[in-house]
DRENLODREN-333645 format. One record per residue (C-alpha): x, y, z. Coordinates in steps of 0.05 Angstrom, whole numbers, padded with zeros to 5 digits, always signed. Layout:
N
XYZ;...
***
This chain:
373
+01651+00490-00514;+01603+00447-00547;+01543+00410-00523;+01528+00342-00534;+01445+00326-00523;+01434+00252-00522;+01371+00219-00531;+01346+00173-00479;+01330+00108-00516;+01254+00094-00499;+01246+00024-00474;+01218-00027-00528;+01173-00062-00474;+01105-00041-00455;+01075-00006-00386;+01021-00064-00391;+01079-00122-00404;+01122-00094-00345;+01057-00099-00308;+01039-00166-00331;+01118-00196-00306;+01091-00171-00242;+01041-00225-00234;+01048-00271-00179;+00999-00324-00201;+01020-00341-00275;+00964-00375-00318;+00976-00442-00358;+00950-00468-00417;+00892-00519-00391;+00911-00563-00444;+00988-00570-00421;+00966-00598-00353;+00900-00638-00360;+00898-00703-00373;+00833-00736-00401;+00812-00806-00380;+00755-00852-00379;+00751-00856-00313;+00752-00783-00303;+00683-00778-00347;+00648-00834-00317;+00665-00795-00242;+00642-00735-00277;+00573-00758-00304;+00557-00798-00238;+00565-00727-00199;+00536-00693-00238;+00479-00735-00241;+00472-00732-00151;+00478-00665-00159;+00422-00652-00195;+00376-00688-00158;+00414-00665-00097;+00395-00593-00121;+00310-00625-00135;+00314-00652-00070;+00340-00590-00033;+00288-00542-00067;+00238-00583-00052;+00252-00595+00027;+00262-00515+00015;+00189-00505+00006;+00167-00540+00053;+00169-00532+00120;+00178-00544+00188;+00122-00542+00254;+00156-00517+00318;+00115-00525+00388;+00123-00477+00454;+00098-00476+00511;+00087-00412+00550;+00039-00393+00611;-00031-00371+00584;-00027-00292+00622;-00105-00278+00585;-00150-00288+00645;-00203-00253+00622;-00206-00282+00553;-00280-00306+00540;-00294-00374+00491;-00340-00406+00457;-00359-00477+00471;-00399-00505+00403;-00442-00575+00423;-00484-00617+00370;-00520-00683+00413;-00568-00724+00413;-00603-00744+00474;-00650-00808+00484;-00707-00765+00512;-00751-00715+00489;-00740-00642+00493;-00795-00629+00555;-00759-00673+00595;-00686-00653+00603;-00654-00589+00602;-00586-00567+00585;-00547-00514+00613;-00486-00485+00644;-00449-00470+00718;-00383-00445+00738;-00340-00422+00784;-00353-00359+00785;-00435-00380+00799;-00457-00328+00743;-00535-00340+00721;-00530-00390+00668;-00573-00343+00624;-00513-00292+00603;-00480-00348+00574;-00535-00358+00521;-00570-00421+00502;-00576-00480+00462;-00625-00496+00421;-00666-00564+00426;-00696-00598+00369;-00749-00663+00373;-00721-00711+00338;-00711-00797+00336;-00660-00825+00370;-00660-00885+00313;-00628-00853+00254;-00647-00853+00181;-00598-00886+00136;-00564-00814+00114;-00563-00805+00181;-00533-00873+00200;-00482-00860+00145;-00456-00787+00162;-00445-00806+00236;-00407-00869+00217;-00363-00826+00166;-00344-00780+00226;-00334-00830+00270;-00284-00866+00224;-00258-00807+00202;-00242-00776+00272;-00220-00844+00299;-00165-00852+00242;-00141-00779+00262;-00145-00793+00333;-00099-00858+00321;-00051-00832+00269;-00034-00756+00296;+00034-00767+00304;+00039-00790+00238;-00007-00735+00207;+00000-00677+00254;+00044-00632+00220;+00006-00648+00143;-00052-00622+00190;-00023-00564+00216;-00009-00538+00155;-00066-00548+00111;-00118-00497+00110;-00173-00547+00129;-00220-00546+00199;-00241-00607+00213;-00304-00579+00231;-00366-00641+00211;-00423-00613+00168;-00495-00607+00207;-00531-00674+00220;-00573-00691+00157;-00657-00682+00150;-00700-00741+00147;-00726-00762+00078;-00776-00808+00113;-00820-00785+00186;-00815-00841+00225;-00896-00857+00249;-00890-00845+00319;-00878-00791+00366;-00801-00755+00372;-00763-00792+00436;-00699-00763+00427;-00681-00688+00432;-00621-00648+00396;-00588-00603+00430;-00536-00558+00397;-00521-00491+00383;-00460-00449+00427;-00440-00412+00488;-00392-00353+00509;-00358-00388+00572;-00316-00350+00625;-00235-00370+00628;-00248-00419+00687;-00271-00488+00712;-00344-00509+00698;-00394-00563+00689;-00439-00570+00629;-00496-00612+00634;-00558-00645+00616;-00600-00686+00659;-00666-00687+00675;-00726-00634+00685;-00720-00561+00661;-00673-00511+00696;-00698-00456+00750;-00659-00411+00766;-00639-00396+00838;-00599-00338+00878;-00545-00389+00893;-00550-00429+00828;-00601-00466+00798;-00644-00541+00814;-00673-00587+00755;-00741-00599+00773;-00760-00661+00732;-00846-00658+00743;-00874-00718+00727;-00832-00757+00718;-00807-00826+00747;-00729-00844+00741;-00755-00915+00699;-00769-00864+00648;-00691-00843+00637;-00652-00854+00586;-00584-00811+00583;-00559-00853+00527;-00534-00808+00472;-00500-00794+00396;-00440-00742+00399;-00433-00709+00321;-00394-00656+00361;-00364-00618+00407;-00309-00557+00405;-00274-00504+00446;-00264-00431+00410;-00261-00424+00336;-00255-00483+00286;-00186-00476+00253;-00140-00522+00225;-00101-00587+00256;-00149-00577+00310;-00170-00643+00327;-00242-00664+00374;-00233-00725+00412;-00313-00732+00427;-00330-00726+00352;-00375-00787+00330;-00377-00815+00413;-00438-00853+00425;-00468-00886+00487;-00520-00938+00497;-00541-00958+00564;-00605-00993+00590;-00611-00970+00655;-00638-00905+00679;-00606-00880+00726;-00536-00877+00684;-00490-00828+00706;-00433-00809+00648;-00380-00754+00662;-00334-00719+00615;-00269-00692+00642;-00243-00638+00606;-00173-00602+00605;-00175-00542+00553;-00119-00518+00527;-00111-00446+00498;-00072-00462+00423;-00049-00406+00375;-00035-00425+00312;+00012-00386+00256;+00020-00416+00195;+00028-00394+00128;-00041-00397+00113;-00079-00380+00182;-00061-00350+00243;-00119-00370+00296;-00125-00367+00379;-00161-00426+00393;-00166-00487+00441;-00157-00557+00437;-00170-00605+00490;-00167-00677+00521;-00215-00716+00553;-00230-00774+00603;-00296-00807+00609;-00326-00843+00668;-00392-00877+00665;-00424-00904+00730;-00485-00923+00754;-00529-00893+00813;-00534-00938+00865;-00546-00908+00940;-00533-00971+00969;-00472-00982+00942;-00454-00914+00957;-00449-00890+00884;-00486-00825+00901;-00504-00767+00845;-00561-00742+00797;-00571-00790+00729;-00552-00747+00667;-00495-00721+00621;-00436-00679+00651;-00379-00649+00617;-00340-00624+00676;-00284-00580+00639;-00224-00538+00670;-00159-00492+00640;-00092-00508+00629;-00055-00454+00651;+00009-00467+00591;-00009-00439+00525;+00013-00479+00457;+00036-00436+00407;+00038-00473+00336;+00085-00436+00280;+00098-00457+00218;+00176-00439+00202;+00221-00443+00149;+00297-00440+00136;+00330-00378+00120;+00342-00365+00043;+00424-00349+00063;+00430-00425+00104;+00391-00459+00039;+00446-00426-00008;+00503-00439+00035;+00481-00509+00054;+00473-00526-00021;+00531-00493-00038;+00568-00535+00005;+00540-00598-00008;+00552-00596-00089;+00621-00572-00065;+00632-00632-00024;+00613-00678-00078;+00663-00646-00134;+00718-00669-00072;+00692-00735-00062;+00684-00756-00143;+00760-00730-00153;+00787-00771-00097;+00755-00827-00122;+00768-00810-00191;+00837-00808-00173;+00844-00867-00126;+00813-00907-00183;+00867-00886-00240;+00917-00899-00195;+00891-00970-00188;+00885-00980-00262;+00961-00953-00268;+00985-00996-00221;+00957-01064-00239;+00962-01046-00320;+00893-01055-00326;+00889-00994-00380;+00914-01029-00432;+00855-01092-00413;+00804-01035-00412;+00820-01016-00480;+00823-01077-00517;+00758-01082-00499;+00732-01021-00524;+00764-01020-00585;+00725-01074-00614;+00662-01040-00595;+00679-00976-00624;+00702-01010-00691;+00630-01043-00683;+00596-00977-00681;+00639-00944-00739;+00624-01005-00780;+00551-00985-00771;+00552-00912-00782;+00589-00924-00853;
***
């Protein structure tokens, strides 16, 4: 009996070709299937042109940002504040006194006091031109916040005015103004700040202004704001009474300040501050108790709490959305170029207008070679 061993016949084609007649998503030669046209290039270099400044654009809206406003309820009752004052009075420092009652009838002593200075009420011309500069300044601000607010919020700047000035020149004649400025820590409710006329005494229920000597022909409540502010300066913090001024001739002048304070914190990028900002109304009137305008002559800035809070944050969009929403914006232009890159040939093809377009080029390119040799 005799054995016959055959050899198996190994197969001639490869593990990696039998792998590669597997594929379900054969390749072809790019340069079977594209077809090159002007038209095509000129769609080509206008996108690619948008999307580079498309690209610019985005990275620069990217870093910058955006200012978002909410409003909560202020919960910090027992929050103290400081109220900062710089202002100029028409009458000298013995004859008016400033200080400080609110609601909860505390001695106006623990809230500290403000200094006086004797001073002119005329002002020098450094003077003249400092207080004009802040008015202006503060004015234009006051005007154009909605068009500045948020180049505000985000700088690092207080608008904070510098101090008032010295004389170069002493006027000869005695002071008849006084300055009064320096700050106070005020309690989180309503109050009245004042100045009017006669020192301040103190009493178990409050305190009386007793003005000795003096005869109401002798007031003068007209007076120079340089400023005014609630908490700590910080920036797009904006004071309305910055640069205010009032002249009046008679008296017995009565001018009111009504303030609403409201509690701000601010979170940018550069600062995070709890601060206040406020708004005002001003009344001026004139004492008359026959015409049944009743009240003492002087200066009041009658000021009460909002009870929302303003929280200020600087934001910016997520690194992902930027990527995705660039992504598909350049995506969206590639679509939009080929369909009209497309639409276009077809246009060309259909009213023979390739063979025009040519014989127009060619002498320009025969131009150019012409030139070259």
């Amino acid at each position: 009996m005799s054995v016959q061993l055959r050899s198996r016949k190994k197969s001639s084609i490869p593990a990696v070709e039998v792998v590669k007649q597997l594929d379900s998503f054969p390749k072809i030669n790019k340069d079977d299937f594209i077809e090159r046209s002007s038209i095509g290039g000129v769609a080509s270099i206008i996108a690619y042109t948008i999307i580079i400044l498309i690209i610019i654009f985005e990275i620069r809206y990217y870093y910058g940002s955006d200012v978002a406003f909410q409003f909560v309820p202020d919960t910090d009752f027992n929050a103290k504040l400081k109220v900062n004052l710089d202002i100029t009075v028409a009458m000298p420092c013995h004859s008016i006194g400033a200080d400080i009652l609110d609601s909860t009838n505390q001695n106006f002593m623990v809230f500290g006091t403000l200094e006086e200075e004797d001073t002119w009420f005329e002002m020098s011309e450094e003077q003249k031109a400092h207080f004009e500069d802040i008015r202006y300044f503060n004015s234009y601000l006051t005007e154009e916040f909605h068009a500045v607010n948020e180049l505000l919020w985000k700088s690092a700047h207080s608008f904070q005015p510098s101090a008032v000035p010295k004389r170069s020149t002493i006027p000869n004649q005695a002071p008849d103004a006084c300055r009064v400025f320096g700050s106070l820590e005020l309690n989180k409710v309503a109050g009245n700040l004042h100045i009017t006329a006669g020192k301040s005494l103190n009493l178990p229920d409050g305190h009386i202004h007793l003005p000795v000597f003096m005869f109401q022909s002798a007031y003068n409540f007209s007076h120079r704001i340089h400023h005014l502010s609630f908490g700590d300066s910080t920036a797009g913090i904006i004071h309305p009474l910055d640069g205010d001024e009032k002249i009046t001739e008679n008296p017995v002048t009565l001018y009111q300040y009504f303030i609403e304070i409201v509690p701000t914190d601010v979170e940018t990028f550069l600062s995070q501050a709890k601060t206040y900002q406020y708004s005002v109304k001003e009344n001026m009137r004139v004492i008359d108790h026959d015409n049944n305008s009743h009240g003492m002559p002087g200066i009041y800035f009658k000021y009460d709490f909002s009870a929302m809070k303003v929280i200020v944050t600087q934001t910016r969009e997520p690194l992902f959305q930027f990527f995705v929403r660039l992504s598909s914006t350049v995506a969206g232009i590639f679509v939009i170029a080929g369909i009209l890159s497309n639409v276009a040939q077809m246009i060309i093809k259909k009213f023979n207008l390739e063979q025009i377009i040519e014989q127009k080029l060619d002498p320009i390119s025969e131009r150019s070679d012409d030139m070259l040799i």
